[in-house]
MILUMMAR-346400 format. One record per residue (C-alpha): residue number from 0; residue in three letters; x, y, z. Coordinates in Angstrom, 1 decimal. Layout:
<node num="NUM" residu="ALA" u="X" v="Y" w="Z"/>
...
//
This chain:
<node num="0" residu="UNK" u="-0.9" v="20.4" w="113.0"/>
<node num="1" residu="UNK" u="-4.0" v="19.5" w="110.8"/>
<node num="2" residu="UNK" u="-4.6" v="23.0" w="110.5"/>
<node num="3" residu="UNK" u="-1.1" v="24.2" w="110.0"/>
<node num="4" residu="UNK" u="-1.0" v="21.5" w="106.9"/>
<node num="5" residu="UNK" u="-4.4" v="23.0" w="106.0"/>
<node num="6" residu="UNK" u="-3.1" v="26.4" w="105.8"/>
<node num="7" residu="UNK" u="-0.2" v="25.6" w="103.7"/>
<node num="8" residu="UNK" u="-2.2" v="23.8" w="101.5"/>
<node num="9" residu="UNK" u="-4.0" v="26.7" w="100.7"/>
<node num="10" residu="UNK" u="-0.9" v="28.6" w="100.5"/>
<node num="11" residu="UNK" u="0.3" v="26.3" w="98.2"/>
<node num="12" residu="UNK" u="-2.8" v="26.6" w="96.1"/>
<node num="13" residu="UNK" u="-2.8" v="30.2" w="95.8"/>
<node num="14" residu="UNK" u="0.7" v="30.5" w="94.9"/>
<node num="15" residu="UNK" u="-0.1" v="27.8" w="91.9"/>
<node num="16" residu="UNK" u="-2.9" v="30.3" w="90.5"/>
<node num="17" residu="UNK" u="-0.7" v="33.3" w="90.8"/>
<node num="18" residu="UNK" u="2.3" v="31.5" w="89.1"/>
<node num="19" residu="UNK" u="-0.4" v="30.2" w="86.5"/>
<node num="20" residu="UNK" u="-1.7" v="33.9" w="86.2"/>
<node num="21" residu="UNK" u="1.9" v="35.2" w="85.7"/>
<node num="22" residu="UNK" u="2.6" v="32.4" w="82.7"/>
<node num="23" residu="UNK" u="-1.1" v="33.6" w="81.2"/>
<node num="24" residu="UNK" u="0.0" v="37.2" w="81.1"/>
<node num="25" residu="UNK" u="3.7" v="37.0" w="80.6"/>
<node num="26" residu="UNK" u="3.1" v="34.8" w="77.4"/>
<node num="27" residu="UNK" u="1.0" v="37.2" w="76.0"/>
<node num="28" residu="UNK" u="3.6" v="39.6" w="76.2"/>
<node num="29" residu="UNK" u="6.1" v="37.6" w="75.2"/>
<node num="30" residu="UNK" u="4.3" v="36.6" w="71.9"/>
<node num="31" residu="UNK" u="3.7" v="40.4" w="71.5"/>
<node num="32" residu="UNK" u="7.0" v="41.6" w="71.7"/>
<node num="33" residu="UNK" u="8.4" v="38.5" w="69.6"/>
<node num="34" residu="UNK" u="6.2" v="39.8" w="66.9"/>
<node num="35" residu="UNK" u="7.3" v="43.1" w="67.1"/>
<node num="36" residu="UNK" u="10.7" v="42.7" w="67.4"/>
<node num="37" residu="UNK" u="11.7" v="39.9" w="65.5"/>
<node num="38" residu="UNK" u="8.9" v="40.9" w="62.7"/>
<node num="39" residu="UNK" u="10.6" v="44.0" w="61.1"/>
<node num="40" residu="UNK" u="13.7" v="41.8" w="60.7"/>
<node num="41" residu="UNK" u="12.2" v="39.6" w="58.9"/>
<node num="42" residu="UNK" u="10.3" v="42.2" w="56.6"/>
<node num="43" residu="UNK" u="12.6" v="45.1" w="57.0"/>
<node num="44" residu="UNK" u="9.3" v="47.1" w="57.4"/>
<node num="45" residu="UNK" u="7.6" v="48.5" w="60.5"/>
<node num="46" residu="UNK" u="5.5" v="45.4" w="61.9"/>
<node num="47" residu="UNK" u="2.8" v="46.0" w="64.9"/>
<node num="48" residu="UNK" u="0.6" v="43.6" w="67.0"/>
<node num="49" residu="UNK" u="-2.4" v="45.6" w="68.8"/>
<node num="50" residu="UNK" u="-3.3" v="42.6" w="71.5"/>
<node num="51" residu="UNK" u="-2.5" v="39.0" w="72.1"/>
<node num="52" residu="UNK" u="-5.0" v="36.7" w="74.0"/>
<node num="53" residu="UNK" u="-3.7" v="33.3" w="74.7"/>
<node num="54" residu="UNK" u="-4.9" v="30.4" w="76.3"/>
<node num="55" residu="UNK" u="-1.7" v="28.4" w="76.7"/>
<node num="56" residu="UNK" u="-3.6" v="25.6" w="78.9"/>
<node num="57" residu="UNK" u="-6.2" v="25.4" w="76.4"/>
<node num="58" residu="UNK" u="-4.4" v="25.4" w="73.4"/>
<node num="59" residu="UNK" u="-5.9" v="28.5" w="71.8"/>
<node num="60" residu="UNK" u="-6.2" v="31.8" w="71.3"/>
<node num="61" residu="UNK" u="-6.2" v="34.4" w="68.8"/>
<node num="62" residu="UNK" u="-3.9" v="37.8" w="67.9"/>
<node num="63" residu="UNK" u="-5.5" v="41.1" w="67.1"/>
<node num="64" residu="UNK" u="-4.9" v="44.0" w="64.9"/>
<node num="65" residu="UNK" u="-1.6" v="42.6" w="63.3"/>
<node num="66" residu="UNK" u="-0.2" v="45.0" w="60.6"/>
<node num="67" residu="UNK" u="3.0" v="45.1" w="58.3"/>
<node num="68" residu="UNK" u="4.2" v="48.5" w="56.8"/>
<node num="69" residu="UNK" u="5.3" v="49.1" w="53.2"/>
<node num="70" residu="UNK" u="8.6" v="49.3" w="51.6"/>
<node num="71" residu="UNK" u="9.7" v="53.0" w="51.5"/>
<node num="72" residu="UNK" u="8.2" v="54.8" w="49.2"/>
<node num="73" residu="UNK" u="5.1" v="53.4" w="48.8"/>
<node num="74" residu="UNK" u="1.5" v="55.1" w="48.9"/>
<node num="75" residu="UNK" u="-0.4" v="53.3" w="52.0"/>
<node num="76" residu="UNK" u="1.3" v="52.7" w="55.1"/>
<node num="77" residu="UNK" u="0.6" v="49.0" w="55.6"/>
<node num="78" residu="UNK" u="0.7" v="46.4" w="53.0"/>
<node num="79" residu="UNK" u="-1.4" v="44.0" w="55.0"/>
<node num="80" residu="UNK" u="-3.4" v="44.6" w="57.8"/>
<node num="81" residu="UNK" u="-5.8" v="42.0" w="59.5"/>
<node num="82" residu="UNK" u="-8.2" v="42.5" w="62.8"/>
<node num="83" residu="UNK" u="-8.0" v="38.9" w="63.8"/>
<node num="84" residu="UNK" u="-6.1" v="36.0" w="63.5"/>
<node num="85" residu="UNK" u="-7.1" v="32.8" w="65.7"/>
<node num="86" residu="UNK" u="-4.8" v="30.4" w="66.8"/>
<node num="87" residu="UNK" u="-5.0" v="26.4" w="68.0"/>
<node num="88" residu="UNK" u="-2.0" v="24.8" w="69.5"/>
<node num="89" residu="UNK" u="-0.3" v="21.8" w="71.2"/>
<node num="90" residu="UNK" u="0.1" v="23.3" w="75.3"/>
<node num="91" residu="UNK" u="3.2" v="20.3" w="75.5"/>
<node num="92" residu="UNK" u="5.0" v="21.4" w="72.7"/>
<node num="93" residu="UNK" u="5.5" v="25.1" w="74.1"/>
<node num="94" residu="UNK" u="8.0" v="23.5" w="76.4"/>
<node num="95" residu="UNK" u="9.9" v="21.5" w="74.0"/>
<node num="96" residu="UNK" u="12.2" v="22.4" w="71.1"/>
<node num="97" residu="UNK" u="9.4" v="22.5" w="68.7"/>
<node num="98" residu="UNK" u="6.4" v="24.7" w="68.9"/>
<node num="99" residu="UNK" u="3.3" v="22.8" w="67.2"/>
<node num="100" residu="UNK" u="0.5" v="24.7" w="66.0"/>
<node num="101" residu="UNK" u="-2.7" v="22.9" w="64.6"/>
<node num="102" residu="UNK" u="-3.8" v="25.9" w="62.8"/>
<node num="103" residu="UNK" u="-3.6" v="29.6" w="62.3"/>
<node num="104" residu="UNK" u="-7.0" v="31.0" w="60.5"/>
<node num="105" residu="UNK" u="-6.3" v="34.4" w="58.9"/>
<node num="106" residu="UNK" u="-9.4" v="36.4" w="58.8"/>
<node num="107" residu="UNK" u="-10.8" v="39.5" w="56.4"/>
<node num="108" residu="UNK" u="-7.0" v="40.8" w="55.8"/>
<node num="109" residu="UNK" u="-6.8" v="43.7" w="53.6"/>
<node num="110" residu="UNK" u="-4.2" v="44.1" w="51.5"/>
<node num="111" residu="UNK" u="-2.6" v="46.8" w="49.8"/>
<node num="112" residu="UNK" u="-0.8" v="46.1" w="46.2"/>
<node num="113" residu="UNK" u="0.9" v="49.0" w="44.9"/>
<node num="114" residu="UNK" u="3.2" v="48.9" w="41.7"/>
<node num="115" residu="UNK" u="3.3" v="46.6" w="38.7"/>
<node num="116" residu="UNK" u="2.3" v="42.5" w="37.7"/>
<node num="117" residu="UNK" u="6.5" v="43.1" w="37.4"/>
<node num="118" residu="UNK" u="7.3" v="44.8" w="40.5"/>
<node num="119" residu="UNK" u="5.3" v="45.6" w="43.4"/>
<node num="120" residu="UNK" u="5.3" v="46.4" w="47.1"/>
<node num="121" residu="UNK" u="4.8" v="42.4" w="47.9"/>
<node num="122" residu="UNK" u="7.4" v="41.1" w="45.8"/>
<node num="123" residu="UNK" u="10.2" v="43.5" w="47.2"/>
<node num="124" residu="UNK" u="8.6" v="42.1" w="50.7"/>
<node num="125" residu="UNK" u="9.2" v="38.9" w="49.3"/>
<node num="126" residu="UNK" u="12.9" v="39.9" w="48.9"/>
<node num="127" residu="UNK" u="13.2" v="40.9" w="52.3"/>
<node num="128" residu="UNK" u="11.8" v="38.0" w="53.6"/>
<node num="129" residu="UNK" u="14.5" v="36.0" w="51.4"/>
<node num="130" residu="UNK" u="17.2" v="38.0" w="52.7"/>
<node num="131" residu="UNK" u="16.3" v="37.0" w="56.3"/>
<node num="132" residu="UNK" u="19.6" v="35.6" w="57.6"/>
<node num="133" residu="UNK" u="18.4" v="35.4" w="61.4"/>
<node num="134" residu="UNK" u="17.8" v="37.3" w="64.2"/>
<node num="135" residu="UNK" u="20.2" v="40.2" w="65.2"/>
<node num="136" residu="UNK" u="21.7" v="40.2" w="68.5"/>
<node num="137" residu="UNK" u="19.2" v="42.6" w="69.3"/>
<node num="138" residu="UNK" u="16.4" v="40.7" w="68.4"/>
<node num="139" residu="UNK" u="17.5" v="36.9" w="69.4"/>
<node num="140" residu="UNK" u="17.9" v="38.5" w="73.0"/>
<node num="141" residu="UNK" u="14.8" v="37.0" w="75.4"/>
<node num="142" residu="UNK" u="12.1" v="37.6" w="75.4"/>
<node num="143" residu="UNK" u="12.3" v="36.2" w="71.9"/>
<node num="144" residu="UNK" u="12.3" v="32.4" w="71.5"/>
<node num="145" residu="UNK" u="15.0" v="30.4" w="69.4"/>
<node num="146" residu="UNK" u="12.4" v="27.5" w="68.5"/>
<node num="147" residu="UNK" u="11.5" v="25.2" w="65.5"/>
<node num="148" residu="UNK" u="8.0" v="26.0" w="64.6"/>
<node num="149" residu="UNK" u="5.1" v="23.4" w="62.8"/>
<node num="150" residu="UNK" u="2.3" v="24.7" w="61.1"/>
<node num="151" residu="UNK" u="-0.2" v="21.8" w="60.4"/>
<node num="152" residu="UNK" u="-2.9" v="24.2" w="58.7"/>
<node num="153" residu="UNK" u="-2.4" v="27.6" w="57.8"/>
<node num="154" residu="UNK" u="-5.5" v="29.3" w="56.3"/>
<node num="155" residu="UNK" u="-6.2" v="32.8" w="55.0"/>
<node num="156" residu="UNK" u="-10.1" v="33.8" w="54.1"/>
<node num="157" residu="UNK" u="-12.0" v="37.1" w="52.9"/>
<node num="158" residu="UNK" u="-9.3" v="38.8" w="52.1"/>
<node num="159" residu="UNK" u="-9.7" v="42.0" w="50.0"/>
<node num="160" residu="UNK" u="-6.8" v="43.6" w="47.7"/>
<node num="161" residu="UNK" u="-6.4" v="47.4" w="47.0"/>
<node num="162" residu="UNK" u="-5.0" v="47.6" w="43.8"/>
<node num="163" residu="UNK" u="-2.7" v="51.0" w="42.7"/>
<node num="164" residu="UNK" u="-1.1" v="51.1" w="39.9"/>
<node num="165" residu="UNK" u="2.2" v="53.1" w="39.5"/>
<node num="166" residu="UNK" u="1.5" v="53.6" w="35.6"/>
<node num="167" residu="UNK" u="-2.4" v="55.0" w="35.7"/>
<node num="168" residu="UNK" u="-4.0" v="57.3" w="36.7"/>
<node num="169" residu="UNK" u="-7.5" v="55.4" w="38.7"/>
<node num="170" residu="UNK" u="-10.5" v="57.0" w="39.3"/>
<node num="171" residu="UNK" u="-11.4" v="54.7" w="42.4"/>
<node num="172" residu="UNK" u="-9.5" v="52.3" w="44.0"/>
<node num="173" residu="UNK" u="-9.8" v="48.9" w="42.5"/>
<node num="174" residu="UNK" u="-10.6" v="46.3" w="45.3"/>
<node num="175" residu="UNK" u="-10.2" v="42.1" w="44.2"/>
<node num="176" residu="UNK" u="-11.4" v="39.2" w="46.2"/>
<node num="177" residu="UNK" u="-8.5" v="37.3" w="47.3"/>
<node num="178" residu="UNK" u="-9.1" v="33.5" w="46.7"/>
<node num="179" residu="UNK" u="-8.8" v="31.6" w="50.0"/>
<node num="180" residu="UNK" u="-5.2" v="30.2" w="50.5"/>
<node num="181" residu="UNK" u="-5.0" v="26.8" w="52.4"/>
<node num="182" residu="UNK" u="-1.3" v="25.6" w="53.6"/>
<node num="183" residu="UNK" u="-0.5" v="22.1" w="55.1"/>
<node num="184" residu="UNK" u="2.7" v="20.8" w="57.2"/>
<node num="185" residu="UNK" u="4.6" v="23.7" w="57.4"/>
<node num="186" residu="UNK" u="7.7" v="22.4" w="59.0"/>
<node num="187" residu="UNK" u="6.4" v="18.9" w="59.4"/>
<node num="188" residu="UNK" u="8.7" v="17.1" w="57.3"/>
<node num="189" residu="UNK" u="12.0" v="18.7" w="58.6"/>
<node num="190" residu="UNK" u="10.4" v="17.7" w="62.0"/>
<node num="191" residu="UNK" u="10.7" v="21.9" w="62.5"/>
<node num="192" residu="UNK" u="11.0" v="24.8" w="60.7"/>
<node num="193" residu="UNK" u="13.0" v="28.0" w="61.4"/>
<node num="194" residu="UNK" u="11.8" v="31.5" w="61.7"/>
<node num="195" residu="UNK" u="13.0" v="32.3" w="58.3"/>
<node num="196" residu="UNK" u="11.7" v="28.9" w="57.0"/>
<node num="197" residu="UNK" u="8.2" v="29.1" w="57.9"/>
<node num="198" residu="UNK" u="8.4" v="32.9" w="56.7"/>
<node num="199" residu="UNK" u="9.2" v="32.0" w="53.3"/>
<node num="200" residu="UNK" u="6.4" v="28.9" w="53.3"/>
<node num="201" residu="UNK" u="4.3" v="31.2" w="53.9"/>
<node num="202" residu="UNK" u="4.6" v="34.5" w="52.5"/>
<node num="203" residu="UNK" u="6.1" v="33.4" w="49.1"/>
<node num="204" residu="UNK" u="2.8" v="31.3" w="47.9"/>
<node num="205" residu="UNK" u="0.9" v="34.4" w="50.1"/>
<node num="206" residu="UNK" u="2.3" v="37.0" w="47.2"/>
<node num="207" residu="UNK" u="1.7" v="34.4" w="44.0"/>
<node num="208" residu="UNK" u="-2.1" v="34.3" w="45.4"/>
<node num="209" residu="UNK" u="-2.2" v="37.8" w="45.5"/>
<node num="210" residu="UNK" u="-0.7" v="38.6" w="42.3"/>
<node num="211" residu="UNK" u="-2.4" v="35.8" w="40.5"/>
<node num="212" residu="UNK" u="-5.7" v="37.2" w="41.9"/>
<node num="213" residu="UNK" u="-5.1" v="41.4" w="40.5"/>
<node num="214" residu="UNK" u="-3.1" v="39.9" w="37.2"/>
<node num="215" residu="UNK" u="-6.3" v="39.8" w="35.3"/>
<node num="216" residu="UNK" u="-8.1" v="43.3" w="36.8"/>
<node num="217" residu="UNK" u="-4.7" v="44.7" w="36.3"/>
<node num="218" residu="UNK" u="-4.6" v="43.4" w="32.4"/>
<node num="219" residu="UNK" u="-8.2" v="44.7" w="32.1"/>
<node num="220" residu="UNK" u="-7.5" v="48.4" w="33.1"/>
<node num="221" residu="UNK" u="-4.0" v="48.5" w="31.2"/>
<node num="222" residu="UNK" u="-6.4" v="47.8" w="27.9"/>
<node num="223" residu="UNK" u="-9.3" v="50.0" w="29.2"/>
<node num="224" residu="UNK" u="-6.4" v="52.8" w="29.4"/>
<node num="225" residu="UNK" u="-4.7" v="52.2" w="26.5"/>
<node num="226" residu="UNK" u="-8.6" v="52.4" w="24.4"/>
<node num="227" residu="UNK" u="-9.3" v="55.5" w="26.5"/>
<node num="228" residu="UNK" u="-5.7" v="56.8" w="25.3"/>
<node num="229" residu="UNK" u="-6.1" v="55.8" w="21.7"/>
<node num="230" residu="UNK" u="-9.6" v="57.5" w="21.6"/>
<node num="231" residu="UNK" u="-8.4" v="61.0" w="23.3"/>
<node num="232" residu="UNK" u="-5.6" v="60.9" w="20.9"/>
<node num="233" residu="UNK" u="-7.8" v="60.2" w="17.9"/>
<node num="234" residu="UNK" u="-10.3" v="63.1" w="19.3"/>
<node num="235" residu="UNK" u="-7.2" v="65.4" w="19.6"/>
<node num="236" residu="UNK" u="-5.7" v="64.8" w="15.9"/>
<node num="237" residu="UNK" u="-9.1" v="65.4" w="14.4"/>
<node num="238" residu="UNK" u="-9.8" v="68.8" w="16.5"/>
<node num="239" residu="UNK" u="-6.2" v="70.3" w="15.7"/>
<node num="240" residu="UNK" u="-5.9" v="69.0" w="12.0"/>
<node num="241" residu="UNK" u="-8.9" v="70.8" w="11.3"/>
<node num="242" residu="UNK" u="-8.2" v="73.8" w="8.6"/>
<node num="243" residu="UNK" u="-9.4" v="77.4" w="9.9"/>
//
């Protein structure tokens, strides 16, 4: 009998680890496939995840190679791009209503901005983003979640912007600094924010950063052209008005 109960026990135990394995593994893919599907909704653009490693017990983790595609007809295929984005959450609130998540640390993204201060490839992101109604029937289907999300700190450092500009001609590609961006409570108020919420707390101070960072590089090399202009236009008169 002992041994019998013994036996079970250790039964019992094993089957806990493989369940406990099977949650590791099928969150994972569950946060990669929510990202994939429910991201190009949300941008309208092609959205990838490379690799998700979670820690659901521990309440951390981190995502890896996490890209968003450009707007048709744009120059570079991504308009952001980072290698690694780490991840600290509450294990509890995974099997409640609301998802809390202590912080999400950005790191080294890089950034493509194509276009003008007036219209670019983020801002007609931004529009998409706006014009997020919810998840198609397609997307809300499992495995995607239909939770309220809380972001307590949301942080984005060492990012670098390309800058192209559809009215010049560059001779290199103009690279800014990003300043770091530091968000607080998303969601916390409200006691939960949608999908579409948190998007827009996110991505709409996201694109002011980026365009308040390449306004003044972008106002330096509209002046630097329009000297260069002036100058080759001045050089030109003189060598034409010349009398043979």
């Amino acid at each position: 009998m002992l041994r019998a109960l013994k036996y079970l026990s250790l039964v019992g135990a094993a089957l806990a680890v493989g369940l406990l394995a099977v949650a590791y593994f099928s969150l994972n893919a569950l946060v990669k496939r929510a990202v994939e599907t429910l991201g190009p909704e949300i941008t309208k653009t092609e959205v990838r995840l490379d690799r998700v490693s979670l820690l659901p017990f521990a309440g951390s983790g981190s995502l890896h190679g996490l890209s968003i595609g450009n707007p048709k007809g744009c120059k570079a295929e991504t308009a952001f791009r980072v290698g690694k984005i780490r991840v600290s959450l509450e294990p509890k609130s995974l099997l409640s209503s609301v998802a809390v998540i202590k912080r999400i640390e950005v790191i080294d993204p890089e950034i493509n901005y194509e276009g003008t201060l007036a219209e670019s490839n983020l801002s007609r992101l931004q529009r998409n983003v706006e014009s997020f109604s919810g998840p198609s029937k397609k997307a809300a289907r499992p495995p995607v979640p239909a939770k309220k999300i809380i972001i307590d700190d949301f942080l984005v450092r060492g990012g670098k912007v390309t800058v192209d500009l559809k009215f010049l001609v560059q001779a290199k590609p103009l690279v800014v600094d990003l300043p770091e961006l530091h968000l607080k409570g998303i969601g916390r108020k409200t006691g939960g924010a949608t999908i579409k919420e948190a998007a827009q707390e996110i991505f709409v101070p996201l694109t002011r950063s980026i365009t308040q960072a390449v306004a003044q590089p972008i106002a330096d090399l509209t002046k630097n052209a329009g000297s260069i202009g002036k100058s080759l236009q001045s050089a030109l008169g003189g060598l034409f008005g010349k009398k043979k």
